[in-house]
N, C-alpha and C positions, 0 to 999 in steps of 0.2 A: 550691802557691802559698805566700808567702812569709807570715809573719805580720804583717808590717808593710805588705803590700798587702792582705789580709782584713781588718786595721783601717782601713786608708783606704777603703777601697770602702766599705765597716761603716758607717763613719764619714759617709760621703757622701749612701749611703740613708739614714740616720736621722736625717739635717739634713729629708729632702723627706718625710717620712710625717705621714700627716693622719689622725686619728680623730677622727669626729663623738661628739658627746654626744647622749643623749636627753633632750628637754624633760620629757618625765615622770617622770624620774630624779632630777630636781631637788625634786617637789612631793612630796607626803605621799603611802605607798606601803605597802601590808602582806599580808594572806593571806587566805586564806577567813574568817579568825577575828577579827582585829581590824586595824583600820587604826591606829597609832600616831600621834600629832600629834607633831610637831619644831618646834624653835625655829628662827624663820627663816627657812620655809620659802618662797617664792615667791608673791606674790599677785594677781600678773595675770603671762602672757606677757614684757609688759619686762623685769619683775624674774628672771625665768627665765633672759633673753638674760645680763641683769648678771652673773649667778652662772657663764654657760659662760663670759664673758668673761674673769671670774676664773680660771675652770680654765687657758684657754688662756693667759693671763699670766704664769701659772706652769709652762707644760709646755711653751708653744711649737709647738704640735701637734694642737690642735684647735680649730680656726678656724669649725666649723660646729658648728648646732643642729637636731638632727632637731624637728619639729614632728608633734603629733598631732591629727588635727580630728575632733570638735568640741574639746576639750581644752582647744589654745588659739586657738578662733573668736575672731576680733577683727572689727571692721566697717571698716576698711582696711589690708588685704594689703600692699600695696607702703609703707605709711607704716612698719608692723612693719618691714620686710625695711629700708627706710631707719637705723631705730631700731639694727638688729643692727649694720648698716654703721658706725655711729656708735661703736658698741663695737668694732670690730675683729672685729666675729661676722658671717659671715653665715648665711641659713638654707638648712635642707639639706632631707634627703629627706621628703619627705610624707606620713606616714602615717593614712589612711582608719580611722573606726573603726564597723565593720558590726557589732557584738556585744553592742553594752548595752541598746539600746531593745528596750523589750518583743516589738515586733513579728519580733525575730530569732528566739525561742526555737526555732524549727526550721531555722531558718537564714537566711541573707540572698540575694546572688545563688544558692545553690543552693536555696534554700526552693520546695515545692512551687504556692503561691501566685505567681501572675506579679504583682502589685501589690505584692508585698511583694519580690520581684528588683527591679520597676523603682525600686523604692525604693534599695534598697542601689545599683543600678548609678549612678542619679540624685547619689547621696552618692561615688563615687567620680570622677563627674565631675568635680562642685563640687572635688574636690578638686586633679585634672588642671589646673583654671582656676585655683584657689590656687598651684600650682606654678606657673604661667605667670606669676603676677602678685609672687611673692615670688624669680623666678629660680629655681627648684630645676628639676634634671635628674633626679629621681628621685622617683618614686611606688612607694611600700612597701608591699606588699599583702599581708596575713594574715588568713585568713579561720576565723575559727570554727565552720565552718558542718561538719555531720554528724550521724549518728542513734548512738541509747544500743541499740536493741534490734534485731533480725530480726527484718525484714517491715516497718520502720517507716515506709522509702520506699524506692524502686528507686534501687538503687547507681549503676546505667547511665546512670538519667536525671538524678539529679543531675550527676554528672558532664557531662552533654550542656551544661546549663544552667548550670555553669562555664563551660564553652569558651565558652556564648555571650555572660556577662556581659562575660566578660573580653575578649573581641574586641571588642567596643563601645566597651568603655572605653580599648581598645592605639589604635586607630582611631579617636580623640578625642586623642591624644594629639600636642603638637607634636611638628617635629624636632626632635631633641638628647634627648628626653624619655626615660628607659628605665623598663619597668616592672619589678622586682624582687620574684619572686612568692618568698613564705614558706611553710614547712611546718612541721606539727607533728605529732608521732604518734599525741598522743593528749592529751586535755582541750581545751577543756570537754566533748567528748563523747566516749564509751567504748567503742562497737562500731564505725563508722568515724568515720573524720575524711575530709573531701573531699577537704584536700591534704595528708597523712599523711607523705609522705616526697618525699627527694629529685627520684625517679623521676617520680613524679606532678608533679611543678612542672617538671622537665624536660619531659616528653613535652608538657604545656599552651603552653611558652613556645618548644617547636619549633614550635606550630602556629600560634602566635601571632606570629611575626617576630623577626628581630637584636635588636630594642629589647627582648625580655621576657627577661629570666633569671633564675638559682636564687638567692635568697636566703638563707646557711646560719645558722641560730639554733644556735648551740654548746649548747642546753639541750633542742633539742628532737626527741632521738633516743632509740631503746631504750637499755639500757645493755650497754655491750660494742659498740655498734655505731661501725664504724673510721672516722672523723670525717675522717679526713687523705688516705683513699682517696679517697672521694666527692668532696673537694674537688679531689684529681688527676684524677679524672674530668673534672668539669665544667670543669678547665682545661684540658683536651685538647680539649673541645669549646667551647670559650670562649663559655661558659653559666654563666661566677659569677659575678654580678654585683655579690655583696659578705656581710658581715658583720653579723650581730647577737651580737659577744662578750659572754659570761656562764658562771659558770661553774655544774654542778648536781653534787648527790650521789647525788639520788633522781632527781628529776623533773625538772620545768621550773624551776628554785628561784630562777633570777635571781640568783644571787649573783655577787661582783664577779668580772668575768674574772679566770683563773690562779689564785681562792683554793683550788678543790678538787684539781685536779687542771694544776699548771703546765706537765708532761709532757707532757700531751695537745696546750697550746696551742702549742707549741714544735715539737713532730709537725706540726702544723697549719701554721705558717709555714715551717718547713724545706721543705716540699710549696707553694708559692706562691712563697717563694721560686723554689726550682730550677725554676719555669718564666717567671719572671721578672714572677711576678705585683705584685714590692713596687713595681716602676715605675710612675711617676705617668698615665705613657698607660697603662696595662693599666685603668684605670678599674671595679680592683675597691675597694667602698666597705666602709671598717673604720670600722663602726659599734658602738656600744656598747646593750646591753640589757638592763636594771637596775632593780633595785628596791633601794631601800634602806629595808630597813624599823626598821632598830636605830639602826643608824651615819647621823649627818649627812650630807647627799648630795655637795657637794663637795668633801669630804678622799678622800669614798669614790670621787667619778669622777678625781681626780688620781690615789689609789695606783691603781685602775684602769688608768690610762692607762699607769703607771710597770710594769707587769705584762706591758703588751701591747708598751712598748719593750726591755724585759729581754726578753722571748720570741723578737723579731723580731732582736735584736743578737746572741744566740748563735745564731740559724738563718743568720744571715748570717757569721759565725764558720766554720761547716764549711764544710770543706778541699774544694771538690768537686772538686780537681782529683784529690786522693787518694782521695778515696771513691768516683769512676767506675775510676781505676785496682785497686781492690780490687776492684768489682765486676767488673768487665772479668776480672779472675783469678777470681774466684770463690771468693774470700778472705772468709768469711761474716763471723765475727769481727773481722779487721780494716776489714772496711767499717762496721760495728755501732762501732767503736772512733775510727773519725772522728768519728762523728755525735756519740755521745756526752759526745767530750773537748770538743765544741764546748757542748755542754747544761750540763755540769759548770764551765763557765766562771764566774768572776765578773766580767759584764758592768757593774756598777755604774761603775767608775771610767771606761772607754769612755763611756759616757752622761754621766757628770758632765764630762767633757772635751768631747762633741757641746753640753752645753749652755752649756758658759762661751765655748764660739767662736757661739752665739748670742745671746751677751749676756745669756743668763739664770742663775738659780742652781744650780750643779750640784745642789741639793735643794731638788726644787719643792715636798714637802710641810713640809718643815721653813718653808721662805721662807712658804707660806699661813698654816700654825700664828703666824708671826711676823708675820705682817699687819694683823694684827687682825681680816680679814675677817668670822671667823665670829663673834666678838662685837659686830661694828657691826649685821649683819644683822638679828642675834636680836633686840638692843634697837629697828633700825627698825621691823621688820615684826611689829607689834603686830597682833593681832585677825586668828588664823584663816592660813593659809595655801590654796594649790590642790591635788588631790589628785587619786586614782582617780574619774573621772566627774566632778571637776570644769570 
């Protein structure tokens, strides 16, 4: 293929791609050790919308706001969701939060106590009904629920009591609604986690119907584990129903997607790509999942963003007309040699040209820097910001 047809196609996807932001990305964020206070910081939910408003004003590409409940409880849904519209935001995927109140400490719907399931299932509804009333197609499920020791409860039966919250909750669910189950391998608990890996959120969301699929957190796998396979997987069986981008070094570290490792992310779309995952029907969601505990949250969710369209611009870059022909030979090296002359690209000036044909600044962080925004903020939003458990 020609390079002036892999720029225009290039070019084309990168005009339709949409990445959500997370509302809790915006508030005050940090570690087991200290939470940092920022200037600026957001202080009720509208102020939250204002700030993604900003990001999206200057990227052109991220038109939604995931929401976290309780987080940001408000006592009218659709007036918020109004509020977003107003800003050229609207609200996105829903995320449930089973993990702070005391009565989780052994877990929520897997907890051996059934009052304390029907609790968590009870909060995942409310949530299902918040989605119906702010328009979201998507309920975001991550559960912290698992034991530290052996013997501390039966592996099996929690498990049972997964399947059944979560059937309750699928089955409450309107049409159009998908639920997007997440894993993590491990934290907050040490000896299992209920939904630990890929596998496990698969097998639940076979039993559970179309509407449930894998949710992939780029931070929440062992380390060495092949991130771009799993996700070829789960596009073969059209079971990903999207993205929590972040990048880690150790752990689950929440740092801004591509900082650690921008090779991996780049694996990762070249793989979604080639199965024609970047198309707007394929209705996988590229969400972001972030903590910014040093850096101010909205420069840090633009370079973000600018990370995940540099990644996505050179996986649309390679040549696949030549790289199925290498393979097809079994030309090991020269197929590795497609791929890579596309990764080793500088996609910057591609992107700065995708944005000046949408009217915006081919440099959206420089254009923020020059806005003034984050100095208007800081001086309005006097007294306190929103934060973890806020």
């Amino acid at each position: 293929m020609s390079e002036n047809t892999l720029r225009h196609n290039a070019k084309r996807v990168l005009r339709a791609q949409r990445i959500e932001t997370p509302s809790w990305a915006y508030g005050n964020s940090g570690t087991r050790f200290k939470v940092f206070a920022k200037a600026g910081v957001p202080r009720t939910p509208e102020e939250k919308i204002d700030d993604a408003a900003c990001v999206h004003e200057f990227t052109g590409v991220a038109p939604s706001l995931a929401l976290h409940i309780p987080w940001d409880q408000v006592d009218d849904y659709p007036a918020l969701a109004r509020y977003a519209e107003s800003r050229g935001i609207r609200l996105g995927a829903i995320n449930p939060n089973v993990f702070q109140d005391n009565e989780y400490r052994l877990g929520s719907i897997c907890h051996p106590d059934s009052a304390i399931r029907a609790k968590a299932v009870d909060h995942l509804l409310e949530c299902v009904e918040i989605g119906s009333q702010t328009g979201s197609g998507v309920l975001s499920v991550w559960l912290a629920d698992g034991t530290n020791y052996l013997g501390q409860d039966d592996i099996r039966a929690r498990q049972d009591r997964l399947a059944e919250g979560l059937a309750k909750v699928y089955a409450a669910m309107p049409e159009g609604m998908r639920l997007l189950l997440e894993y993590k391998f491990f934290e907050p608990h040490f000896y299992t986690m209920d939904v630990p890996d890929w596998g496990t959120a698969f097998a639940h969301c076979l039993r559970l119907g179309e509407r449930a699929q894998v949710l992939v957190d780029t931070g929440h796998h062992a380390p060495g584990t092949n991130i771009e396979f799993l996700v070829a997987v789960l596009l073969r069986e059209q079971r990903l129903g999207g993205f929590h981008f972040n990048s880690r070094n150790y752990a689950d570290d929440d740092l801004m997607v591509g900082a650690a490792d921008p090779f991996q992310l780049f694996r990762i779309l070249h793989e979604i790509h080639g199965a024609g995952g970047l198309a707007p029907e394929a209705g996988i969601e590229f969400m972001l999942d972030q903590c910014h505990n040093l850096e101010p949250s909205v420069p840090a969710l633009i370079r973000s963003i600018l990370n995940v369209q540099e990644a996505t611009a050179k996986a649309l870059l390679v040549d696949r007309d030549a790289l199925r022909d290498a393979q097809r030979d079994g030309d090991v090296l020269g197929a590795h040699a497609v791929v890579m002359d596309a990764f080793s690209t500088d996609v910057r000036p591609l992107l700065a040209e995708v944005r000046q044909d949408q009217g915006l600044d081919p440099d959206p962080l420089g254009a923020f820097y020059r806005s003034g925004y984050q100095e208007h903020i800081e001086a309005e939003r006097i007294g306190g910001g929103l934060g973890w458990g806020a």
